[in-house]
Residue, then its C-alpha position, 0 to 999 in steps of 0.5 A: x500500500x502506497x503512502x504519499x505525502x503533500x507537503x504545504x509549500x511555504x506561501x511567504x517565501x518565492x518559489x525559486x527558479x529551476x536556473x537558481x536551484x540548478x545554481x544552488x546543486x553547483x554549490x561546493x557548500x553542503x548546506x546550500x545544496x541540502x537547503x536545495x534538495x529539499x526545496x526540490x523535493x517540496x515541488x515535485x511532490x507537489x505537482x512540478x516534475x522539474x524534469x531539467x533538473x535531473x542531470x544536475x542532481x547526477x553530476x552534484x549530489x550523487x558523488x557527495x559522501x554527505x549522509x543527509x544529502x545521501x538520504x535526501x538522494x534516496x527521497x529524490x529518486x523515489x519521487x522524480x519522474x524516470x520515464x520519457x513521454x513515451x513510456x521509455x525510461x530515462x537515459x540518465x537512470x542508467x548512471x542513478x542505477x550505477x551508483x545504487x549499485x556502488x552503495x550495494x557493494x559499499x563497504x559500510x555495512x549501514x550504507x549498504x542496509x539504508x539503500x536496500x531499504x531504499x530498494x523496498x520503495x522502488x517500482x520501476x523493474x528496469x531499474x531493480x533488475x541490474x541490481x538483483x545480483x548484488x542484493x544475492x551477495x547482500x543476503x550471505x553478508x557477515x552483518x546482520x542488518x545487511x542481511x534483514x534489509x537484503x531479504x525484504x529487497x527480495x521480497x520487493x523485487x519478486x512483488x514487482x515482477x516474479x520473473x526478475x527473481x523466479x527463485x525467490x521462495x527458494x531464496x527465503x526457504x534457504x535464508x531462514x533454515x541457516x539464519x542464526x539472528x532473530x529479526x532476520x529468520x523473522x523477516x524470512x519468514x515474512x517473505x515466505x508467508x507472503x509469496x509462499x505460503x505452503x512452504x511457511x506452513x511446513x517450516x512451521x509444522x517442522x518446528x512446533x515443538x521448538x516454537x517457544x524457544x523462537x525469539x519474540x518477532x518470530x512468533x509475532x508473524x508467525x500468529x499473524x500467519x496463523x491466524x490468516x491460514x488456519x481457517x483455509x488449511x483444515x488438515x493442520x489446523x488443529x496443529x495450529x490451534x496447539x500451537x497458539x495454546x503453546x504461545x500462550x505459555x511465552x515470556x512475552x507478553x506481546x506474544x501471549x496477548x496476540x495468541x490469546x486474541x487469535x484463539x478468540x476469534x478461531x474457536x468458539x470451545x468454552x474450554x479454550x475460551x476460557x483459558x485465553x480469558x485467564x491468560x489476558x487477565x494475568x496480562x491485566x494485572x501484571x501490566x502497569x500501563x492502565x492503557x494496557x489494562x483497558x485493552x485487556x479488559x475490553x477483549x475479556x468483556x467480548x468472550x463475556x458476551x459470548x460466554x458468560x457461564x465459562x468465565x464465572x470462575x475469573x471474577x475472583x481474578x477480577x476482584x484484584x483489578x478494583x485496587x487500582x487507582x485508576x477510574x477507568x479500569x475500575x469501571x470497565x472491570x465492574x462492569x465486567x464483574x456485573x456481567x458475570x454475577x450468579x448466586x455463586x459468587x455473589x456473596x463473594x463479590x459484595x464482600x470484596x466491594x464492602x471492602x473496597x468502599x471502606x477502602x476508598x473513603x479512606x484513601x484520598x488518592x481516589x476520588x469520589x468516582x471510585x466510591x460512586x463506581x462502588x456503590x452502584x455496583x453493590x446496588x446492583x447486586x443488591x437488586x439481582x440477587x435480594x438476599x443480599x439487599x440487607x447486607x449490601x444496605x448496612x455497608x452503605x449506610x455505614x460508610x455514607x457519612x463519608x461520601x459526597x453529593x453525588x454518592x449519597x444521591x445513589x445511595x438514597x435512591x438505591x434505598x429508597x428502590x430496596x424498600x420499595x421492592x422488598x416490604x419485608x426488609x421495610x421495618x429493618x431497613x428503617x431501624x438502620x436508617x434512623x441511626x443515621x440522623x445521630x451522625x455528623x453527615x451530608x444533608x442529602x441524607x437527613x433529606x432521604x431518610x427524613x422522606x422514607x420514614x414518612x413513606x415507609x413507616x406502615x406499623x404503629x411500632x416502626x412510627x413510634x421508633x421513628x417519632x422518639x428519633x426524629x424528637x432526638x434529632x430536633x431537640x427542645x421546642x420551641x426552636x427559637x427559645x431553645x436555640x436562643x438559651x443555648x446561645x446565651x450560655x455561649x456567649x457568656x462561655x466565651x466571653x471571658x476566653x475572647x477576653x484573655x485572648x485578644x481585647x482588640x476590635x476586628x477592623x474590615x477592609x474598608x477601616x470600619x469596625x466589624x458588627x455582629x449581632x451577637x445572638x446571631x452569631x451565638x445562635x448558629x455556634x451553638x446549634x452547630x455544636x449540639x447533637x440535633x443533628x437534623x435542626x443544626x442542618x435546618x438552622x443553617x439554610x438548608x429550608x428544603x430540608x424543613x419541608x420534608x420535615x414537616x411532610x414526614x411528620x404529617x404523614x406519620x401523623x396521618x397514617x398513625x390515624x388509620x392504624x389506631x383509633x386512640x384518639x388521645x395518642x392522635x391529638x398529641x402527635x398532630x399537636x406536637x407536629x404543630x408545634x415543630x412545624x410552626x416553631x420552625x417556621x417561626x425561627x426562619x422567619x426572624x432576624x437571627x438566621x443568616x438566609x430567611x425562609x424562601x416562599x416556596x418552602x413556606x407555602x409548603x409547611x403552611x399547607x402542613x399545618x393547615x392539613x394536620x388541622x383538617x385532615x380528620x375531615x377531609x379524607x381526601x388528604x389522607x389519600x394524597x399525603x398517603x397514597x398519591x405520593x408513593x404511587x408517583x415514585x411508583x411509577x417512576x421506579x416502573x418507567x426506568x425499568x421498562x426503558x431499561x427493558x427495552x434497552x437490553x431488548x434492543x440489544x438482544x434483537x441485534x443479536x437475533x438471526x432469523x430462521x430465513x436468514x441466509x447461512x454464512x458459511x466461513x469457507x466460502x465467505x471472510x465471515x466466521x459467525x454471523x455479523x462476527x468478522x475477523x479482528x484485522x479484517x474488520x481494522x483494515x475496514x474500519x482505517x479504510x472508511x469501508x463501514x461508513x453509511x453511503x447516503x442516499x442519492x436525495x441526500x447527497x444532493x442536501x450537501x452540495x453547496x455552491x461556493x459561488x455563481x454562474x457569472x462568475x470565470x470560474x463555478x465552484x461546488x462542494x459536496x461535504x461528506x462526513x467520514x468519522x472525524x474527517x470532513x471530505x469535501x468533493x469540489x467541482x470547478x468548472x471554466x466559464x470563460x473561452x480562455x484557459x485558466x493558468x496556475x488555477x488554485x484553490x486557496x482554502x483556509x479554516x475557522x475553528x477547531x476544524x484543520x485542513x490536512x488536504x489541500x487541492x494541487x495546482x491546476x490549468x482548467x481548459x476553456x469550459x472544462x470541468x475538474x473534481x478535486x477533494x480537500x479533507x478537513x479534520x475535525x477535533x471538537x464540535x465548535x462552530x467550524x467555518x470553510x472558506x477560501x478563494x480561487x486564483x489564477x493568472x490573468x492576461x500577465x503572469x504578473x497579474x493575479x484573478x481572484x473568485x471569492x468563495x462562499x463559506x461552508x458551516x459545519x453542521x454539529x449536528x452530524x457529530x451529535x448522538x443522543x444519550x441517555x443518562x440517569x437523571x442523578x448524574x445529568x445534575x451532577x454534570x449540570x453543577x459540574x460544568x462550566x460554560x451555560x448558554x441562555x437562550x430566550x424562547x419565543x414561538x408564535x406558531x399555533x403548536x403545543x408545548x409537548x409538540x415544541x418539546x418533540x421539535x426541539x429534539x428533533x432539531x438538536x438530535x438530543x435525548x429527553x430524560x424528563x419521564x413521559x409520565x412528568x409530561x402528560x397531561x393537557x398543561x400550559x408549562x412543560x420542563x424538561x431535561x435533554x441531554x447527548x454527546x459527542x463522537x469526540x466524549x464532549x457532553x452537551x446539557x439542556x434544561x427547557x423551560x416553557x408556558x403557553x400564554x393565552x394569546x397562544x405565544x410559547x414563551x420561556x428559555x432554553x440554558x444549555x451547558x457544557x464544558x467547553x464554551x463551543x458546544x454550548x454556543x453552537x447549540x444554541x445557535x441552533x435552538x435560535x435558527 
């Protein structure tokens, strides 16, 4: 496979004339003539053959012994035209061929192994053929590196043309059983899998049993060869295949883990896939590379695909990997342990993360991504296998009040789906957690407990409990009096200590003395050092944390009159709910907290009260408090199982093969196994574009965009076609005039993080022809990307210059967006995480819905709606919503919708986008605006 290069032509310096360079070669100076060569070299690769310029490299380069002009003379022959017009090769390659054969017979040995390996990149017979006898002289050499580079010419050579040397699988057949050095008796090999494959199939089956002995190169090519042949030659396969086995006992690693694929994609025997996996796990943890590990892992997560019941036995060899510092490898190896969970080892497995979670909040090398990745994983077993939730829950709960925001949010939830699945493990569950209120944790707790004790409280016992917990946490009522004595006592406490201290006053900034309320300022120290665990938090700021409270004291209040008639016991709770709930609001509302209570959080504890008043009247209260609550969550917990469902269903139809499919049969076709290819035919595919969807003939026509008009010399069209990360840009010019157009060129030239690695040559364009040229554009992120350029050529004088401005082409982001579905904990905590936000104001006249607009708005953007279809029915003139996709290049694009429908019909309201980068979140909202 040929690779050319195009090298961009300095545009700031003026291209030298052939009779300056010819000036230049005949310089006695070494660095004038290197300075030459290179700027020769840059135009002919470029399009400009210089064919005057050959004789002058022969009679001034040629016989210099500079090693960098002697390098810069190998790239100059591979690159210069050596053929007449005719077809007939050049007079002067005669004298180019002499002096490639003086450097084969060079007594440097270095010399010699740089031009044979000069020779690999020659196509021209005529010019190999003289050479052929003294590169047969190169492969009895005493120096190895002569020797490795001769056989590879031979190789060259017989690719070109196999009559130039007929003997050349005998030549390699010799070479290899004499040859004592490693790279070279691998290079032989390599020529003899190449051009005679029989005879490296029985050089292999006459040294099988000497295979692990055979250096490492050796066995690298000889897996390759392998795997490519075995499925074709059915009569020695089973030889190769115990051979591959033998490799995978060999001391390099490179060679076991090409062994251990190679049977991966061989054999389907659950014995012999079992044995790779091990081998590739040994690897994975002997490997200290994380890179490596990775790649390990993902061939270990495929043969779990397609075996899982062979591999259970691993995840007590998978268990060690989760001691690694690095998040990816410990995710990608949960995973893994995910999927080969059974009640076997189940218990085993929730041991050993038990361990590890207690591990990870003491150690502060790891992050809080380990401890989440730990949680959702002993989640997870809690919910497949239930015998294990009580278990699983204790851990967590010992160990929340280290963890932060985003795990104690999976924590919470991960209880709350416990209880709500398993009503047996309620009453204990709920002892557990009522320890929590006593420690020192993060408010996201109290806020979770405080809602599963209002909801999950079902006996007279479990709410007694509870009351006598809540009590404890809350402290002497009323609020206000008791927070006030307890800061009075602080004060005069510390009063005398400030005195001993320091008698000066605290001076700010701007010179002014510093004031305090005292009791203020008492009254938050001394709910900080109390053991009310719950009103310290309440007390400092935290007023959603208020309302739950009083929901969760209505609802006990509630449901305690359903299970008892004792109508005494009823009036006291419902009395001191009362006061609990009025003395806070009281307190929240005075001069001496620091935030005062909002509206929202207000209303919501009024309407406590106002319900534990009426409540004895009004049934109907009991039902929502009690019932449509649950039932809410209910349905929530049941629409992401069933999107989870239909995920995995999804997954699995993939994999499905119709009874009327037709057979793939692997002698006939490269195809092992139903949509199952072979790992280096599907990277070739992959490298080569070959995957890529061809669009439809109506869609071509989309993404052809004009560049610029009739009327003007010179029309020019783009057709944009979208390869990956690559933007290939198929352009058509076509001449207008009657007139050729000289050094016609197209000037490109980019805005963004988009770069042009492809430029179109320099061209002459007929009168009224037409020509295709391709330029390709690298993307590397999803920013607003902008194309634009102009094309010029010379006008009536070659000093006078014609320019044709073009149209610019914006990159669409939409062709690099993908919607993603994500839990809603971690769409918020992405949302905090971020840093740029893009607000973008909604005003649609049309006479549409707001759940119509919300469909338009994915649509457009190509975004993912993560706000449950049951928060969004119903007839309602306001919809919110979360959305949410990502990028082929990982970039994650956040959005929050909020919109009314007005009474005049008018959808009003805003879009905030979020992201990391402030591209994304700028070209998106272009998008939502257009």
């Amino acid at each position: 496979m040929s690779c050319w290069t195009l090298v961009q032509p300095d545009t700031l310096v003026d291209v030298p004339s052939t009779e300056q360079l010819k000036t230049a070669l005949e310089s006695k100076n070494d660095v004038v003539k290197i300075s030459a060569m290179k700027t020769i070299l840059r135009i002919i690769i470029n399009g400009d053959p210089l064919s005057s310029i050959l004789m002058h490299v022969i009679r001034y380069v040629m016989p210099s012994k500079n090693k960098e002009l002697k390098k810069l003379l190998f790239y100059y022959w591979e690159v210069c035209p050596k053929y007449n017009s005719d077809g007939t090769m050049k007079q002067e390659m005669i004298l180019a061929c002499n002096s490639l054969r003086n450097e084969l017979q060079h007594p440097n040995e270095y010399i010699r192994g740089a031009t044979l390996r000069f020779l690999c990149k020659l196509k021209e017979p005529e010019l190999l053929e003289p050479l052929i006898p003294t590169v047969r002289q190169c492969l009895e050499h005493r120096h190895a590196y002569v020797r490795k580079n001769a056989i590879l010419a031979v190789l060259r050579i017989y690719q070109l043309s196999s009559q130039l040397l007929p003997d050349a699988p005998s030549l390699a057949e010799d070479f290899i059983t004499i040859e004592q050095d490693a790279t070279c008796k691998r290079n032989a090999f390599m020529v003899l899998c190449t051009i005679a494959p029989e005879t490296a199939s029985l050089y292999l089956l006459e040294n099988k049993d000497a295979m692990l002995t055979l250096p490492a190169p050796f066995q690298l090519v000889a897996i390759e060869f392998i795997r490519k042949t075995a499925i074709n030659d059915l009569e020695n396969k089973s030889v190769f295949f115990s051979m591959l086995m033998d490799l995978l006992q060999a001391s390099s690693n490179s060679v076991v883990y090409e062994a251990a694929t190679s049977l991966m994609n061989m054999t389907f025997n659950t014995q012999v896939i079992k044995i790779a996996a091990s081998k590739l796990l040994d690897l994975a943890i002997k490997e200290s590379d994380n890179n490596a590990k990775i790649i390990m892992l993902e061939r270990i997560a495929e043969l779990v695909q397609r075996d899982k019941s062979a591999l259970e036995d691993l995840v007590p060899e998978l268990l060690r990997l989760l001691s690694t510092d690095d998040e990816d490898v410990c995710k990608k190896t949960l995973d893994i342990i995910m999927g080969l969970l059974s009640t076997r080892n189940v218990q085993e497995v929730l041991t050993h993360l038990q361990k590890e979670l207690v591990k990870s909040a003491m150690n502060s090398e790891r992050g809080e991504a380990h401890r989440r990745a730990f949680t959702d994983a002993i989640h997870s077993c809690a919910i497949l296998f239930p015998p294990m939730a009580s278990s699983a829950i204790q851990s967590l709960l010992n160990n929340v009040s280290e963890f932060k925001n985003e795990s104690v949010a999976s924590v919470v939830s991960f209880v709350k789906e416990v209880m709500e699945k398993f009503p047996d493990l309620r009453s204990p569950i709920i002892r557990k957690l009522l320890l929590c209120l006593r420690e020192d944790g993060n408010e996201k707790i109290y806020r979770g407990v405080l809602w599963m004790i209002g909801e999950y409280c079902l006996t007279l016992s479990d709410i007694g409990v509870a009351w006598k917990a809540l009590r404890a946490s809350l402290g002497n009522m009323p609020v206000m009096e008791s927070v006030l004595k307890e800061g009075k006592n602080s004060v005069e406490m510390s009063t005398d200590e400030q005195h001993k201290s320091s008698s000066s006053r605290k001076i700010l900034p701007d010179g002014t003395y510093a004031t305090e309320s005292a009791i203020t300022a008492s009254a938050t120290s001394a709910s900080s050092t109390s053991d009310c665990l719950v009103r310290t938090a309440i007390v400092k700021g935290d007023h959603y944390l208020a309302s739950i409270l009083a929901c969760a004291l209505t609802k006990l209040v509630m449901r305690s009159s359903t299970l008892t008639d004792d109508s005494a016991r009823i009036n006291s709770m419902k009395a001191e709910a009362m006061l609990i709930i009025a003395s806070f609001i009281r307190f929240l509302q005075s001069d001496y907290v620091q935030y005062r209570i909002d509206d929202d959080t207000l209303d919501r504890m009024m309407v406590c009260i106002r319900s534990l008043h009426v409540f004895p009247e009004v049934e109907s209260l009991k039902e929502v408090y009690l019932q449509d609550s649950r039932l809410a969550f209910s349905k929530a917990m049941a629409e992401y199982e069933q999107r989870q469902k239909d995920e995995n269903a999804e997954a699995f139809t993939q994999q499905i093969v119709q009874a009327d499919d037709l057979l793939q049969i692997r002698q006939i076709t490269k195809q092992s196994k139903e949509g199952e290819i072979h790992e280096f035919e599907s990277d070739i595919s992959k490298a080569a574009g070959d995957d890529i969807i061809v669009d439809a003939d109506s869609s071509k026509l989309d993404r052809v965009v004009p560049l610029t008009g009739f009327t003007d010399p010179v029309y020019v069209e783009a057709y944009v076609k979208i390869q990956q990360f690559d933007i290939i840009l198929d352009i058509l010019l076509v001449n207008r005039t009657s007139n050729t157009l000289q050094n016609l060129s197209l000037e490109l030239a980019t805005l963004g993080n988009i770069k042009l690695v492809e430029r179109p040559p320099v061209m002459n364009l007929g009168p009224n022809a037409f020509k295709s040229v391709q330029a390709t554009v690298k993307v590397s992120s999803i920013d607003t990307g902008v194309i634009f350029g102009s094309v010029v050529f010379d006008g009536k004088t070659a000093l006078e210059s014609r320019v044709v401005i073009l149209n610019g082409i914006s990159i669409n982001i939409m062709d690099y967006i993908k919607p993603v579905y994500i839990p809603e904990s971690e769409f918020r905590s992405m949302w905090t995480e971020v840093e740029w936000e893009n607000k973008v104001d909604i005003v649609r006249n049309e006479d549409i819905t707001v759940h119509e607009f919300l469909h338009d708005l994915m649509k457009k953007t190509n975004m993912k709606c993560l706000t449950p279809e049951s928060s969004l029915r119903g007839d309602c003139q306001f919809l919110s919503a979360n959305l949410y996709a990502r990028s082929i290049f990982g970039e994650d694009a956040l959005m929050s919708l909020s919109i009314e429908k007005t009474t005049d019909g008018k959808i009003l309201g805003h879009v905030r986008i979020r992201s990391k980068t402030q591209g994304v979140a700028l070209s998106l909202g272009s998008v939502v605006a257009a």
